[in-house]
C-alpha positions in Angstrom: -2.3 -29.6 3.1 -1.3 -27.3 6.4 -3.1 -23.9 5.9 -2.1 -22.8 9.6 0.2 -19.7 10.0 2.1 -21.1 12.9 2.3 -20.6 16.7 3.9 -16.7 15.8 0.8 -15.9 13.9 -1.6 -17.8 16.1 -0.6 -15.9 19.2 -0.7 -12.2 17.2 -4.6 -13.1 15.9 -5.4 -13.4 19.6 -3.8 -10.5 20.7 -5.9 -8.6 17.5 -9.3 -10.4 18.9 -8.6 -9.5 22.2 -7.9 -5.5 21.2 -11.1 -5.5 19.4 -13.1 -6.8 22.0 -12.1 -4.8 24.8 -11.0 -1.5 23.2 -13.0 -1.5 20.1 -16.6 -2.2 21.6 -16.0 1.5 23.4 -15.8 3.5 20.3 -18.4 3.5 17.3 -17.8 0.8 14.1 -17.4 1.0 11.1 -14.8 3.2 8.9 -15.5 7.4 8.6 -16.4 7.4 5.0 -14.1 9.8 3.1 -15.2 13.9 2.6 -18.2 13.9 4.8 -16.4 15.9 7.3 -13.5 16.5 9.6 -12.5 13.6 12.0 -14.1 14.0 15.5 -12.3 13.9 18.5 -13.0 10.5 19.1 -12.3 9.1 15.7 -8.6 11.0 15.8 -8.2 9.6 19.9 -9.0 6.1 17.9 -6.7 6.4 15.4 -4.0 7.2 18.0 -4.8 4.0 19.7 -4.2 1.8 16.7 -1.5 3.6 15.5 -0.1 2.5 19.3 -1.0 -0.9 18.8 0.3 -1.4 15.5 -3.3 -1.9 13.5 -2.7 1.3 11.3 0.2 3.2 10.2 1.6 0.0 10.8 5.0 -0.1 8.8 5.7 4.0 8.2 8.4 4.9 10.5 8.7 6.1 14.1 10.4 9.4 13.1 7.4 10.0 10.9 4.8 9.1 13.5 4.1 5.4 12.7 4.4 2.4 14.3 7.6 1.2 12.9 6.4 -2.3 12.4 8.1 -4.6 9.7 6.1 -5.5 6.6 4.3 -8.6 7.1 1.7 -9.4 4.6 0.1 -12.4 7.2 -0.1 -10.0 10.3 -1.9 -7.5 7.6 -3.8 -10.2 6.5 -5.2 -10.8 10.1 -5.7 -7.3 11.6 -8.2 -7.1 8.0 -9.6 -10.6 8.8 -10.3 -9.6 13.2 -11.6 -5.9 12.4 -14.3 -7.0 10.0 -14.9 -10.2 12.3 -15.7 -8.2 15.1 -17.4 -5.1 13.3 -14.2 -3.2 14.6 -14.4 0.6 13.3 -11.2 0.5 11.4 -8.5 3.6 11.3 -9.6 7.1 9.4 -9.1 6.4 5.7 -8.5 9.7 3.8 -6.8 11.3 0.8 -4.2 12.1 3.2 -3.4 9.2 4.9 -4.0 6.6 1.8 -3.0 8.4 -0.9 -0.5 11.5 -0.1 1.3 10.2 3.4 2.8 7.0 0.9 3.7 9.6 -1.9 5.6 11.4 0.3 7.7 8.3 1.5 8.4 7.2 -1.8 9.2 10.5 -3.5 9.0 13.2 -0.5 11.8 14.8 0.9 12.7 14.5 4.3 11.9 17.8 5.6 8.4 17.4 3.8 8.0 13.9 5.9 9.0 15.3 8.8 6.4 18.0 8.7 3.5 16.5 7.0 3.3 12.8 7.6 2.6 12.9 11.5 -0.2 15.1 11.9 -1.7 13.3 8.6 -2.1 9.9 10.0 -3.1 10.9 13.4 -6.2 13.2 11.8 -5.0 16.4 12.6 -4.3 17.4 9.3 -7.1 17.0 6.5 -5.9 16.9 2.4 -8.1 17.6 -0.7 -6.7 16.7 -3.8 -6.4 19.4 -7.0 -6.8 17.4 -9.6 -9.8 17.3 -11.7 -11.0 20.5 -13.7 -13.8 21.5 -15.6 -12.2 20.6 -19.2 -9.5 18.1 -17.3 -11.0 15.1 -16.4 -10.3 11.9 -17.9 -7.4 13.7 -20.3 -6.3 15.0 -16.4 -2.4 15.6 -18.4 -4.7 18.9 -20.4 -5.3 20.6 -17.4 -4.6 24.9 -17.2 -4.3 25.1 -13.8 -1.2 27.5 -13.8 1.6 28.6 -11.2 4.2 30.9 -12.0 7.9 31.8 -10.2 7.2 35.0 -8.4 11.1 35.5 -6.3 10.5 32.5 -3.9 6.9 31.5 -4.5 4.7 30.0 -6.7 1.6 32.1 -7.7 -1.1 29.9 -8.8 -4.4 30.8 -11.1 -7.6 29.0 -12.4 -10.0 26.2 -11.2 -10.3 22.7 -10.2 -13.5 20.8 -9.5 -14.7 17.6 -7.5 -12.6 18.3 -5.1 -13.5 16.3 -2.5 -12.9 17.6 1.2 -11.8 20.9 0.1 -14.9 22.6 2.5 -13.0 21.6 5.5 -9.5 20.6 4.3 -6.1 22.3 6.1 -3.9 21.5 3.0 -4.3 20.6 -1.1 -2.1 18.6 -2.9 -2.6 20.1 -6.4 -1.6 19.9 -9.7 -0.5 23.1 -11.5 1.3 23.8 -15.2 4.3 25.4 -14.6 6.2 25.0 -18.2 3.5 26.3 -20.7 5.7 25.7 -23.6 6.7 22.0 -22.9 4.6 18.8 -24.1 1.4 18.5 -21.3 2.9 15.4 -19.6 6.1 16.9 -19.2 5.2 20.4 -18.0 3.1 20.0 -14.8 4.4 20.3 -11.1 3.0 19.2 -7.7 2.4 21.0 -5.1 1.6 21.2 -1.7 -1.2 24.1 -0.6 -2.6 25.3 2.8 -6.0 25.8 2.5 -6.0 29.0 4.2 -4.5 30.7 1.1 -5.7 34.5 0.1 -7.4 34.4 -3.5 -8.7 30.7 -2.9 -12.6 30.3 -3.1 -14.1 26.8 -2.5 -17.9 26.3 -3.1 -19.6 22.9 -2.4 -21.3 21.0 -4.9 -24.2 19.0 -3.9 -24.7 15.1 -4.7 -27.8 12.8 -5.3 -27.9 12.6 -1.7 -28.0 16.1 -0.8 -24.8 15.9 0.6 -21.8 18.4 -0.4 -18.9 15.4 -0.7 -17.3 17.6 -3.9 -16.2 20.8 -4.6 -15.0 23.2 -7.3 -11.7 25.7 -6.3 -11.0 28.9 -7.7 -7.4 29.9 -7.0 -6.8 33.5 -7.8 -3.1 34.4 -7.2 -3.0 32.2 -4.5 0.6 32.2 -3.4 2.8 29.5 -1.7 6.3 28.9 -0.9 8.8 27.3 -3.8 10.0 24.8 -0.9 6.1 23.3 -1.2 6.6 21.6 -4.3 7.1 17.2 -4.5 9.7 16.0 -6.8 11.4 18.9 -9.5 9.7 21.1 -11.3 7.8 20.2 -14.8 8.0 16.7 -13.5 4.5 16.0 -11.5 2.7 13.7 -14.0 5.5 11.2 -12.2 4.0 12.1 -8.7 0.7 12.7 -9.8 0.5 9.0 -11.2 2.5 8.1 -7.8 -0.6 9.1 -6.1 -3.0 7.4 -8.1 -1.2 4.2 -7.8 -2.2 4.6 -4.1 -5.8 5.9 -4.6 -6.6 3.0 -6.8 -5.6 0.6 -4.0 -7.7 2.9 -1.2 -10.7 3.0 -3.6 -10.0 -1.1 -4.0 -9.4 -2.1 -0.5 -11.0 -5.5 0.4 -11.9 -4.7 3.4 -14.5 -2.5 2.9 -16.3 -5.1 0.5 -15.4 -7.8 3.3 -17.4 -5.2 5.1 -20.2 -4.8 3.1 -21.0 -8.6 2.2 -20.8 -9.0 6.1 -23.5 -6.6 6.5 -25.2 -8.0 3.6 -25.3 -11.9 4.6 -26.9 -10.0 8.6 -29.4 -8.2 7.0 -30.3 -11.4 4.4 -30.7 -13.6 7.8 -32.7 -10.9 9.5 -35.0 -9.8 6.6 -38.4 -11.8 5.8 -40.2 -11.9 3.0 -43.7 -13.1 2.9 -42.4 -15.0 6.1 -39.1 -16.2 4.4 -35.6 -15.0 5.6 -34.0 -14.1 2.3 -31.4 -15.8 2.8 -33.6 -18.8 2.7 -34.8 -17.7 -0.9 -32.4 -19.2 -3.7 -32.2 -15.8 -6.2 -30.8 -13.9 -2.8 -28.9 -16.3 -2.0 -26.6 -17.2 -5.0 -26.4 -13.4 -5.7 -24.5 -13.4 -2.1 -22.7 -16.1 -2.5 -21.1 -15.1 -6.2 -20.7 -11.6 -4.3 -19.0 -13.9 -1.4 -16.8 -15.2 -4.3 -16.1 -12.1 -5.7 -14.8 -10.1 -2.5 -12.6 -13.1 -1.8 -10.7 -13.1 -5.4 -10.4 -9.6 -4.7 -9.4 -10.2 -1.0 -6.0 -12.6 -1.6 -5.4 -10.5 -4.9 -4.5 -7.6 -2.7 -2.2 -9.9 -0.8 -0.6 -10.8 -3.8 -0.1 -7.0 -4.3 1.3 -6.5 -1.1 3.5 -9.1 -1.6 4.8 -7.6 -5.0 5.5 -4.3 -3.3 7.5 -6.0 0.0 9.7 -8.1 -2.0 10.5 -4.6 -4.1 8.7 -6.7 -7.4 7.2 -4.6 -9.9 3.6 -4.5 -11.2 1.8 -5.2 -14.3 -1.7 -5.3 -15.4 -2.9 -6.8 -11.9 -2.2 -3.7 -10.2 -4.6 -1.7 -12.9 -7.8 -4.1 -12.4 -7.5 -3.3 -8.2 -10.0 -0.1 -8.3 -12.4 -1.6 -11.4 -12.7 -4.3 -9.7 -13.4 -3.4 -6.2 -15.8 -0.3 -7.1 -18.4 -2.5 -9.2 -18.2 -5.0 -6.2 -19.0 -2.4 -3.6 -22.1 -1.1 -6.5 -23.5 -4.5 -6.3 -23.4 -5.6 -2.9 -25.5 -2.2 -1.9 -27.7 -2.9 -4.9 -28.3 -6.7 -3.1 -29.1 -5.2 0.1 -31.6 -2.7 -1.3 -33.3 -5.1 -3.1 -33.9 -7.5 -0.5 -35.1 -4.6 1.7 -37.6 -3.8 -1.4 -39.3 -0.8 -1.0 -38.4 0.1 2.5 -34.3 0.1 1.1 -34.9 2.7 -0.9 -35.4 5.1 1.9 -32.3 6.9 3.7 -31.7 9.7 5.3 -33.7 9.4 8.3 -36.7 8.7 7.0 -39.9 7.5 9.8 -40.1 4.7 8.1 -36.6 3.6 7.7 -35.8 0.5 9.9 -32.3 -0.8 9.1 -28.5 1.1 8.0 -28.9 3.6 5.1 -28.3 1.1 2.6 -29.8 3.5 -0.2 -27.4 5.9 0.4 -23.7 3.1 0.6 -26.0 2.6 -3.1 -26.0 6.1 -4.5 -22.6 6.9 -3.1 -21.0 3.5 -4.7 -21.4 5.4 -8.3 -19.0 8.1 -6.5 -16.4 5.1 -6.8 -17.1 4.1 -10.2 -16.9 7.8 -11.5 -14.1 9.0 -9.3 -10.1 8.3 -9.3 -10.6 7.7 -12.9 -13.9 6.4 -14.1 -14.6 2.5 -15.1 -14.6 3.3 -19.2 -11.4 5.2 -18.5 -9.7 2.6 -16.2 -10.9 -0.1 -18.8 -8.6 1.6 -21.7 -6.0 1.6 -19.5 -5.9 -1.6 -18.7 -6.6 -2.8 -22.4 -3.9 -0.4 -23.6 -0.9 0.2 -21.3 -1.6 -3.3 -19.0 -2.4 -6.1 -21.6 -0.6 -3.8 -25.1 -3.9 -3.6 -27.0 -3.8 -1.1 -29.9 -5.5 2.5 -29.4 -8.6 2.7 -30.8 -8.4 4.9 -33.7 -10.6 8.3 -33.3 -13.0 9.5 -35.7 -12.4 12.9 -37.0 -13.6 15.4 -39.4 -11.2 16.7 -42.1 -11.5 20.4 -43.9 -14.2 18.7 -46.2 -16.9 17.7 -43.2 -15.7 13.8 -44.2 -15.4 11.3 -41.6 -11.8 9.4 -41.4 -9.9 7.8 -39.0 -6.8 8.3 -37.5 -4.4 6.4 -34.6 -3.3 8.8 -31.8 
């Protein structure tokens, strides 16, 4: 069996090494990890670079600011497989670059591309997203979020929580109700919000960490143009679940976990216990390699996905299990490295006695991926129920009479 790509691909993985060992031992590795804060200067002078090389941004158009680059899924395959090889700090991963900048090619108009898509994938232009709220979460379709036609704009009232990057965002992309009287899926609109509005009021909310990732929103008659809204009126739900389509796959990228088990298997070779490398000790070991395993299936699933989506071919259930997937793996690769480290890994945050890469902290922030974009329970009925056809589960109520029965919804 011939598993070489061919002199073509050959040549481009060498030009990829050779980019990573000149140009990305001057700047810092590793990906900036989503809502921490805005891009520095050298992270957005970075992304400029790859976006000139063709490593990010690779196949959105010129006009828009990308590269222009044909889809290629082997060429994808390899800029993933060189940046982690090398420990290559990858381009800025954001809500704006992996979740709204495709949105807005695939349902956007062209005045909204033209205006929003460059300064998005070169940095300069941060996005929160205005989803969740406080009685909105997993039933996101009930939120009250409201907007209302005043002569050309929108007025918008209420609240919206965990929104992540909201402290230091420039623009929101939010979900609002604008037809009150029509069923909940069919009544909510999408729009796009500078952060800088009168009557909006973010306040951080602090994490496990002591961090402030999330925030809650409080919008009171914040007002924006009509012209800011994606897709028609009463008909968001279709380009909210757009957008989630695309956060599932940012929260499941492989090469993050590809990432992680690298630093794992380092740390593993470097790590001693009672004078035993742990990667030495079988009960480390096999934990690796099924996590080894695990990253992979995951790794050439995504290129299955990516093939789906350049050939134009739809998706089924394999494009639900992406996020569930890729979340747990990240939970338990941080979990290995934390226990090997025993009681030192559970330090972080600069602790004196810390001596390796917070690996506590990659642990208590994984449980940010299993909760957000849709939690694990919620993306398990989904794939049960609209991927593989399983039957609702029936809900327990209680009638006039205080008696339990059950009813299909």
């Amino acid at each position: 069996m011939e598993l070489n790509y061919g002199p073509e691909y050959d040549e481009f993985r060498a030009e990829v090494r050779h980019f990573c060992e000149t140009e990305g031992k001057k700047t810092q590795s590793g990906a900036m990890r989503m809502g921490e804060h805005r891009p520095s200067a050298e992270a957005v002078d970075w992304q400029g670079k790859l976006i000139e090389a063709g490593y990010t941004a690779r196949t959105i158009p010129k006009e828009y600011g990308g590269f222009g680059g044909e889809p290629d899924i082997v060429k994808s395959l390899i800029i993933q497989e060189e940046f982690v090889a090398t420990s290559t700090r990858a381009g800025i991963q954001n809500q704006g670059i992996s979740m709204l900048v495709p949105t807005l090619l695939e349902v956007g108009t062209e005045e909204q591309k033209l205006k929003y898509i460059k300064p998005t994938i070169n940095g300069e232009m941060i996005w929160a997203q205005g989803y969740s709220e406080p009685g909105s979460g997993s039933d996101l379709a009930s939120l009250k979020t409201k907007a209302v036609v005043d002569g050309n704009n929108f007025v918008i009232n209420g609240q919206k929580i965990w929104t992540s990057s909201a402290q230091f965002a420039d623009m929101c992309f939010i979900l609002v109700r604008t037809e009150p009287e029509a069923p909940k899926h069919h009544g909510i609109s999408y729009l796009l919000m500078p952060m800088d509005s009168e009557g909006l009021d973010v306040k951080p909310l602090v994490t496990m960490t002591g961090e402030a990732f999330f925030n809650e929103m409080f919008l009171t008659d914040v007002t924006i143009p009509i012209t800011n809204i994606v897709g028609q009126r009463g008909e968001g739900w279709r380009v909210a679940n757009t957008t989630l389509k695309y956060e599932r796959g940012m929260l499941g990228n492989p090469g993050m976990s590809a990432t992680g088990i690298r630093g794992v298997a380092d740390l593993m070779r470097d790590e001693t216990i009672s004078g035993v490398r742990a990667i030495d000790m079988p009960i480390y070991r096999d934990r690796l390699l099924k996590l080894q395993g695990r990253s992979l299936a995951n790794k050439y699933h995504g290129l299955r996905l990516l093939s789906n989506e350049i050939n134009k071919e739809g998706f089924g259930v394999e494009a639900l299990i992406v996020k569930l997937s890729a979340t747990y793996l990240a939970h338990e690769i941080y979990s290995l490295a934390v226990d090997v480290m025993g009681e030192f890994g559970t330090l972080y945050d600069g602790s004196i006695y810390q001596r390796r890469k917070d690996w506590m902290r990659q642990y208590l922030g994984s449980f940010m991926g299993i909760i957000g974009g849709g939690t694990s329970q919620i993306q398990k009925n989904v794939i049960s129920e609209r991927g593989l056809g399983l039957p609702r589960e029936p809900l327990v109520r209680l009638d006039q009479n205080g008696w339990d029965f059950l009813k299909k919804i």
